[in-house]
C-alpha positions in Angstrom: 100.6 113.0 99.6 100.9 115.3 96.8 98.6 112.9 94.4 96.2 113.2 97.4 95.8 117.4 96.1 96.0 117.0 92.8 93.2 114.0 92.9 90.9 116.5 95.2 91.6 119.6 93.1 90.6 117.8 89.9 87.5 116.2 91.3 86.8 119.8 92.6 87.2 121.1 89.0 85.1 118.0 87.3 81.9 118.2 90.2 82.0 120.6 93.6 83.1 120.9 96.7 79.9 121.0 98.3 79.5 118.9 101.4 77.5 115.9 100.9 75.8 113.1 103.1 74.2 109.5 102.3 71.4 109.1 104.6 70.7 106.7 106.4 67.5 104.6 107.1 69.3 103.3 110.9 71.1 106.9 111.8 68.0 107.5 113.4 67.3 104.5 115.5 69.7 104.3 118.8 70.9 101.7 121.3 70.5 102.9 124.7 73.3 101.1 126.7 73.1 103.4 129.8 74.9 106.6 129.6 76.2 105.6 125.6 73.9 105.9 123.1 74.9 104.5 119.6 73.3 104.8 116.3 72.4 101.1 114.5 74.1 102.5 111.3 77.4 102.6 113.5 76.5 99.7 114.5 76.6 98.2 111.2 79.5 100.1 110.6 81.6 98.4 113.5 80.6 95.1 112.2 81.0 95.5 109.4 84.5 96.9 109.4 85.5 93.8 112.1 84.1 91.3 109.6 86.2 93.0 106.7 89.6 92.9 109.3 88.8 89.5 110.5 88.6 88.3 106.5 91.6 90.1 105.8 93.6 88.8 108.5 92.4 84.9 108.0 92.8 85.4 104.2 96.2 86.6 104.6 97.4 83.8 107.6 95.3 81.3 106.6 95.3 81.3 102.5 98.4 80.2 100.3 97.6 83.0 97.9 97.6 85.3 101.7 101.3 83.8 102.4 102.5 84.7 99.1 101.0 87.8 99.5 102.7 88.4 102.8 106.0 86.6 101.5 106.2 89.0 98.4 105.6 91.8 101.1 108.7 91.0 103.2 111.2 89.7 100.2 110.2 89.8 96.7 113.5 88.6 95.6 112.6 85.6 98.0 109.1 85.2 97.0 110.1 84.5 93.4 112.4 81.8 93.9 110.0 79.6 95.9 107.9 79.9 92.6 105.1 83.2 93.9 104.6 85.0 90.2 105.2 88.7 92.3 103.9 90.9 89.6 100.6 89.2 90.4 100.8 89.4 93.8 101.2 93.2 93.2 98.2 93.2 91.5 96.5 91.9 93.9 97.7 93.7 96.8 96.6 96.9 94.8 92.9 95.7 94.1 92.5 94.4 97.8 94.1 98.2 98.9 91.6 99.5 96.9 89.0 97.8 97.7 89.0 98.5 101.3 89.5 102.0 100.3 86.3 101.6 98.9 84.9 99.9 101.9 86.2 102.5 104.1 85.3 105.7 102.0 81.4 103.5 101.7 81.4 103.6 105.5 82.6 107.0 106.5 79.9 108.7 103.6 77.3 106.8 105.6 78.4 107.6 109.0 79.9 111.5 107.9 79.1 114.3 105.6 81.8 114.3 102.7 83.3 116.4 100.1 86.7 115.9 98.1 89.0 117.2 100.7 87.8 114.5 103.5 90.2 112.3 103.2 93.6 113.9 104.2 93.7 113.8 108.2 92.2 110.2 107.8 94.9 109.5 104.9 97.8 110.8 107.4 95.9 109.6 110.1 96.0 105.8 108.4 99.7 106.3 107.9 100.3 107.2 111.5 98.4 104.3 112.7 100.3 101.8 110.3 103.7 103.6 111.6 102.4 103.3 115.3 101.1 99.4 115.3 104.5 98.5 113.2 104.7 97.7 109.2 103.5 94.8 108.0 101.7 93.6 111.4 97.8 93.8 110.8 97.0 93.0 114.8 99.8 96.1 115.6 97.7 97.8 113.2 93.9 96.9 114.8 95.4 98.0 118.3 97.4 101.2 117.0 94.0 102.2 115.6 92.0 101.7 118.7 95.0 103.3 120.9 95.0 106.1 118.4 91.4 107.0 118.7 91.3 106.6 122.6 93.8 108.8 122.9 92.5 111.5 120.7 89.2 111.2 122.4 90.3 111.5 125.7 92.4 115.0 124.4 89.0 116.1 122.9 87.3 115.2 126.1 90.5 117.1 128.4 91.8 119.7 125.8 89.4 120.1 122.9 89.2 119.3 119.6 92.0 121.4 118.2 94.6 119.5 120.1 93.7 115.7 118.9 95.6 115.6 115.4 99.1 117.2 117.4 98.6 114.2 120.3 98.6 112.2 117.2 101.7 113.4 116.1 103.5 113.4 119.4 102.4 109.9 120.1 104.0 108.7 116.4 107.2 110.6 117.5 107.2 109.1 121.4 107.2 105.3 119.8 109.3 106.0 117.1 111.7 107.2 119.6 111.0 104.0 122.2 110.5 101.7 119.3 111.5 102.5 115.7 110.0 99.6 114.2 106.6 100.8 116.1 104.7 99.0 119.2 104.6 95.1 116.8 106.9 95.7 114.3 110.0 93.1 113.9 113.5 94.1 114.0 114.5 92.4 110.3 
């Protein structure tokens, strides 16, 4: 959290912190599906961010380089005595966590205006989610997410805006306390 502020201050210092927005050729165009109305750039975006967790999860369950990847996750020690070079697999783990940063930071500056502080709430948000749907389980993680943001949209709907980061919070805290290892988590 605290490289989070010093990365933002510094880009700060190197450009601005004025806000910022990609547009869009589809934000203007809409699908009318009755009382919802949805842009075709989040559209795109949806489809693009199921094709990128679909990959993910098939590369990862489906791939030998995906197992090791997984196995290096869960025991290191383990992984390198059934022969899985773990310094590469950490490697890779890092450019693949980077890279859907990148996917993820691509989408939001389409769909959002930006600026270098942007990224906390989602950042914590992220972290919550991943605590919520259980470490290490990427379906616990696609269901924490949607969970997450029905939740908060429903307190924005019933409570307004302010309150949707502390429902967050007190949702985190109500399955730590039911479930510590979080809703698909594995007792090891």
């Amino acid at each position: 959290l605290g490289l989070i502020y010093i990365i933002q201050n510094l880009s700060v210092k190197l450009w601005t912190d004025d806000i910022r927005k990609i547009d869009s050729s589809f934000s203007s165009i809409t699908l009318d599906l009755g009382m919802l109305n949805i842009t075709y750039d989040r559209l795109i975006a949806i489809g693009f961010t199921a094709l990128i967790l679909i990959t993910l999860y098939l590369f990862l369950t489906k791939t030998d380089v995906g197992r090791a990847l997984r196995a290096t996750s869960q025991n290191h020690e383990a992984a390198m005595l059934m022969g899985v070079n773990v310094n590469h697999m950490y490697m890779l783990s890092f450019g693949i966590g980077s890279a859907l940063a990148a996917a993820a930071g691509t989408v939001a500056g389409i769909l959002t205006p930006f600026n270098p502080y942007m990224g906390t709430i989602p950042g914590i948000m992220a972290f919550t989610v991943i605590i919520i749907g259980g470490l290490g389980s990427i379906p616990g993680a696609i269901i924490a997410g949607l969970m997450l943001g029905l939740v908060q949209n429903f307190t924005i709907f019933y409570f307004g805006g302010a309150w949707k980061d502390a429902v967050a919070f007190v949702l985190l805290i109500v399955v730590l306390i039911i479930k510590p290892t979080g809703l698909f988590g594995e007792d090891h």
